[in-house]
C-alpha positions, 0 to 999 in steps of 0.5 A: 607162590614162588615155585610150583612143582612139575607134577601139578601141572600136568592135567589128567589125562596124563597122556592121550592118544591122537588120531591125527599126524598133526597135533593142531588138526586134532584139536581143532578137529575135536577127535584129541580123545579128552573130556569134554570141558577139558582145560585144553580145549579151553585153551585151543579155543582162546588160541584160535585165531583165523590163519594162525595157528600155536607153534610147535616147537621141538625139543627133540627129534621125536619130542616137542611142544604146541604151545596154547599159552599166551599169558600167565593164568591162560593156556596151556602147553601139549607135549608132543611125542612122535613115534619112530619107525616107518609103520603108521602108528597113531602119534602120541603126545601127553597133555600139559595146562601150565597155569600162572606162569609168566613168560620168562618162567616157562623159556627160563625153567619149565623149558629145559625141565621138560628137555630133561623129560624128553631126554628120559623118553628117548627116541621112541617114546610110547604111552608106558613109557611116558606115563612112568616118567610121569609117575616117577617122583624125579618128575613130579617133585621137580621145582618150576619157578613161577616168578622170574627175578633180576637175579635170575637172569642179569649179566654180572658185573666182569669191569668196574672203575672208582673215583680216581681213575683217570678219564683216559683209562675209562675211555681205553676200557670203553674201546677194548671193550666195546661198552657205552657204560662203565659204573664207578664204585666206592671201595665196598663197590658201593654204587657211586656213579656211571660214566657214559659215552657222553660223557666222556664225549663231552670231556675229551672232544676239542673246545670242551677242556683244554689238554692239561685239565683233559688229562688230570681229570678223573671218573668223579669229575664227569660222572652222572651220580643220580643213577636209577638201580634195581635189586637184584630180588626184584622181579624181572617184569617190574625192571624191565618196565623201569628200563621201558620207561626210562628208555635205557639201555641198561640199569645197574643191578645191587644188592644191598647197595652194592653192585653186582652186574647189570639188566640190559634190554637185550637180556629182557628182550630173550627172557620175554622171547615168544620161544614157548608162546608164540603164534605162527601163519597157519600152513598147508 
């Protein structure tokens, strides 16, 4: 399945009402007023661990998330409403399982869906108004992608050098712009090649070639041709495992053969960021 809506992932009870100011205390309490065998206490207890406890993230100043998810089929996530004003008022938050959803999915789409939602619920959010949110066909219609692609997420391809262009250029192109990397595409910007600093190392370094060959020598004279690639339609956890294996900064993205920009680990690293799964030391 490639895409969920929002609506089927929200658990009924739609929204419930704490007795706590702290939405982990009431869980962990047992007094979140839910049926008992409730999806979230299944994951409460399978994010219990001694001295930690699940990161409340906020979305908003009267919104945010506490986050009982650790991995696609497992957890959920808990939509946390905190009323304004200075009367002591039971804090109110709606219940959210989010199933089979990995973790680039829910920081890259089910995230800002959910900003979305606390923007509608506005500062002061209450049960109605909540509950009319999520009623409302606007919410219960949104799509949430469940399977993060390359295409989802890779940089696109802004510099790019063919065959013929001179070792000197790509060495001045490397500099200006702070890069290791540079592809070499044929005229359809077919993927030919990458030049890296090595390469260019290699080439240009006294002892390696003399000045007159060092300055008719051309991208095609130093290139690397055997280059691993992916499509863009592949799945971002199977690229990463592929730059992870081969212990690459970056890999060349294609699509029907021709290049369209690149993954590199630093893309991987925020798609696969803990933002909506992570654990901190329990306080207080």
């Amino acid at each position: 399945m490639g895409s969920v809506k929002l609506g089927q992932l929200v658990a009924e009870p739609r929204v419930v009402a704490g007795t706590e100011t702290g939405a982990w205390d009431c869980l962990a309490s047992g007094t979140l007023p839910l049926p008992e065998g409730h999806a979230v206490f299944s994951a409460a207890g399978r994010a219990s661990r001694p001295g930690y406890a699940p990161k409340s993230v906020s979305l908003t100043a009267r919104v945010g998330l506490l986050n009982l998810g650790d991995s696609p089929g497992e957890g959920g996530l808990l939509l946390l409403l905190h009323p304004g004003g200075a009367a002591r008022r039971p804090a109110h938050w709606g219940t959210w399982v989010v199933w089979s959803l990995s973790r680039p999915a829910v920081n890259l789409f089910l995230g800002p869906a959910l900003i979305g939602v606390s923007a509608a619920a506005g500062d002061d959010p209450d049960h109605e108004k909540l509950l009319r949110i999520m009623d409302s066909r606007l919410f219960s219609d949104m799509e949430i992608r469940t399977l993060v692609r390359v295409e989802d997420v890779f940089r696109r391809l802004t510099y790019r050098i063919y065959p013929d262009t001179p070792v000197s250029e790509v060495q001045h192109l490397m500099m200006r712009r702070g890069i290791s990397f540079v592809p070499v595409v044929g005229a359809e910007h077919e993927m030919l090649g990458v030049i890296g600093v090595h390469e260019v190392l290699a080439h240009t370094l006294p002892g390696g070639h003399g000045p007159a060959e060092r300055s008719r020598a051309v991208a095609r004279d130093i290139m690397k041709r055997s280059v691993l690639c992916v499509s863009e339609h592949e799945s971002l956890a199977e690229a990463s495992r592929a730059i992870i294996g081969r212990d690459v900064a970056q890999l060349p993205v294609v699509r029907e053969g021709k290049l369209v920009g690149f993954l590199d680990r630093e893309t991987v690293l925020r798609a696969f960021a803990d933002t909506l799964v992570a654990a901190s030391p329990a306080t207080g």
